[in-house]
C-alpha positions in Angstrom: 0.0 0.0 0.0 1.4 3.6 -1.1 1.6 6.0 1.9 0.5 9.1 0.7 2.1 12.3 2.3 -0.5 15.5 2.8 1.0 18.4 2.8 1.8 20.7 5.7 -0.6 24.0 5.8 0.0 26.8 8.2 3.0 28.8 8.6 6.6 28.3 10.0 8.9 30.0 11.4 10.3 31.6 8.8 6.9 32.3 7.1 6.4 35.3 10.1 7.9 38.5 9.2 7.4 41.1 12.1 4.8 44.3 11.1 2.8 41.2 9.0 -1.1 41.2 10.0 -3.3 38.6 9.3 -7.3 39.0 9.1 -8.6 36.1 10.9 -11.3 34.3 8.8 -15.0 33.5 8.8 -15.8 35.0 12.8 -17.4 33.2 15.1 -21.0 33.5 16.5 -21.4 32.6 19.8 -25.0 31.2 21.0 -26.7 31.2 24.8 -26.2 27.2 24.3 -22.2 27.7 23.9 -22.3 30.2 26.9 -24.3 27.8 28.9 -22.0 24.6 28.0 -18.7 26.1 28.3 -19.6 28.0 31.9 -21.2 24.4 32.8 -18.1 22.5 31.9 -15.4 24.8 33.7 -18.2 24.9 36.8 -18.2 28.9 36.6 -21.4 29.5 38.0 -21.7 33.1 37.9 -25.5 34.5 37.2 -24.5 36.4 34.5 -23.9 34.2 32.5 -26.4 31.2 33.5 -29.3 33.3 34.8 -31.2 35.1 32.1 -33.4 36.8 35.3 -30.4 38.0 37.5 -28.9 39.4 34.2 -32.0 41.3 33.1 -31.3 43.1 36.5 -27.9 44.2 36.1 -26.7 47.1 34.5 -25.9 44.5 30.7 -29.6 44.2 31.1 -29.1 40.4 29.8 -26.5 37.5 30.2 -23.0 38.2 29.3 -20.6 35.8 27.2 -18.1 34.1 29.6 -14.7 35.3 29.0 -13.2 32.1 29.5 -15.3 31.3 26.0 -14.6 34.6 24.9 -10.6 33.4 25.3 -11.2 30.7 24.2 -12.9 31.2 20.9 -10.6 34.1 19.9 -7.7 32.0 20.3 -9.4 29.6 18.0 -9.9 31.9 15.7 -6.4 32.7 14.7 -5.3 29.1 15.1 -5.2 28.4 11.2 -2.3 32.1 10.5 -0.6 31.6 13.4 -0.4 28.2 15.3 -1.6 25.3 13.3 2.1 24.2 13.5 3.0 24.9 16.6 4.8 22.7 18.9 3.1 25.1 21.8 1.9 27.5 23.3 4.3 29.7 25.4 2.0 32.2 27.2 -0.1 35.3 27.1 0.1 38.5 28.4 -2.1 41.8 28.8 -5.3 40.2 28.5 -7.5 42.9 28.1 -11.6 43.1 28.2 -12.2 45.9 26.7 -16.4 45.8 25.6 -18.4 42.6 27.0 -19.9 39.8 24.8 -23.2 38.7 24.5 -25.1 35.7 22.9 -25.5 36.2 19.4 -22.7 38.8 18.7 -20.2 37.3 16.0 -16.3 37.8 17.1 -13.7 38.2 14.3 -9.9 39.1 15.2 -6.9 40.3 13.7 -3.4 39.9 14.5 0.2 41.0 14.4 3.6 39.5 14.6 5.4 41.7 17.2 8.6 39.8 17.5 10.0 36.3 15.5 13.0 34.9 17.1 14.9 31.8 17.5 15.2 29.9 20.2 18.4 29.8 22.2 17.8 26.2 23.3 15.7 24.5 20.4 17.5 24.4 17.1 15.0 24.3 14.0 12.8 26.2 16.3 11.8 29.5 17.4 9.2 31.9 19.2 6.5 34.2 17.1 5.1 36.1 19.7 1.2 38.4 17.9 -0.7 41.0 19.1 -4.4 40.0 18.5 -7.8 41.8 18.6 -10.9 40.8 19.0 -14.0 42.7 17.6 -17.7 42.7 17.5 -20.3 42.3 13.9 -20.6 46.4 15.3 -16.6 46.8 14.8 -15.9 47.3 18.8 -12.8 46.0 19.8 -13.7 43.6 22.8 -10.7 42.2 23.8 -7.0 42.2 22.7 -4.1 39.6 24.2 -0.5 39.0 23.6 0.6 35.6 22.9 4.1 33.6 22.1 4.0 30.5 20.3 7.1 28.0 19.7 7.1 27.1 16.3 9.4 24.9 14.0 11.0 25.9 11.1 9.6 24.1 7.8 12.9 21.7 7.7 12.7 20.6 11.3 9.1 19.5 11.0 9.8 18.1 7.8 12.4 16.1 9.9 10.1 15.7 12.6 7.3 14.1 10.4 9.9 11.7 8.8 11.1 10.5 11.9 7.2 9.7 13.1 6.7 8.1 10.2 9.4 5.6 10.2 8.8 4.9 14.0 5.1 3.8 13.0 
């Protein structure tokens, strides 16, 4: 049988230039149900975001998005320009909730490459650290965050995949 190699989409480290800006593609709608689930699932029982009658009464006048999901889901959304090949994530930094989020509002981000290095201890590899925002279907920026990512460069996980692939 003929193993047939796909090839490897995303970026590497030598793909990132710093000043480059990516436009993070389609957004992301996010629904009472995912709201409910993900606050369920990471036991955040807060009443703003799991009782529609306790939010009507605060000054949102409904529920708000959890951030967590709100993290979560911008994060997501750059995955595809920035980390579908990275071997981690290294951190972020400056979180920053700038609007709130509420069910049925549609996030879209953008990012920037800040700083491309590599690393000091991981030859073929090297940190790409963005600047992302978050915004609404309105255009407000909700939320911006600093991440760094440790990502190969194109020949080590070229070398990487071969060396999975005769171990299997």
């Amino acid at each position: 049988m003929m193993e047939t190699q796909f090839p490897m989409p995303g970026r590497f480290l030598e793909d990132f230039k710093v000043g480059d800006a990516y436009r993070h593609w389609p957004g992301r709608t996010i629904t009472e149900a995912d709201n409910i689930q993900f606050s369920l699932v990471t036991m955040n029982r807060h009443p703003l975001h799991c009782d529609s009658h306790f939010a009507s009464l605060s000054e949102f006048g409904r529920p708000l998005i959890n951030s967590g999901l709100t993290v979560a889901i911008v994060l997501g959304l750059t995955v595809d320009d920035i980390s579908l090949n990275a071997i981690a994530n290294l951190g972020w930094k400056d979180i920053t909730l700038s609007a709130p989020v509420f069910p049925g509002d549609t996030l879209y981000a953008r990012s920037e490459v800040i700083e491309v290095r590599e690393s000091a201890k991981r030859p073929g590899q090297g940190i790409v650290t963005t600047r992302t925002e978050a915004f609404n279907q309105a255009g407000t920026v909700c939320m911006s965050f600093t991440r760094a990512c440790l990502v190969p460069t194109r020949q080590n996980a070229t070398e990487l995949r071969a060396q999975r692939a005769e171990r299997s």
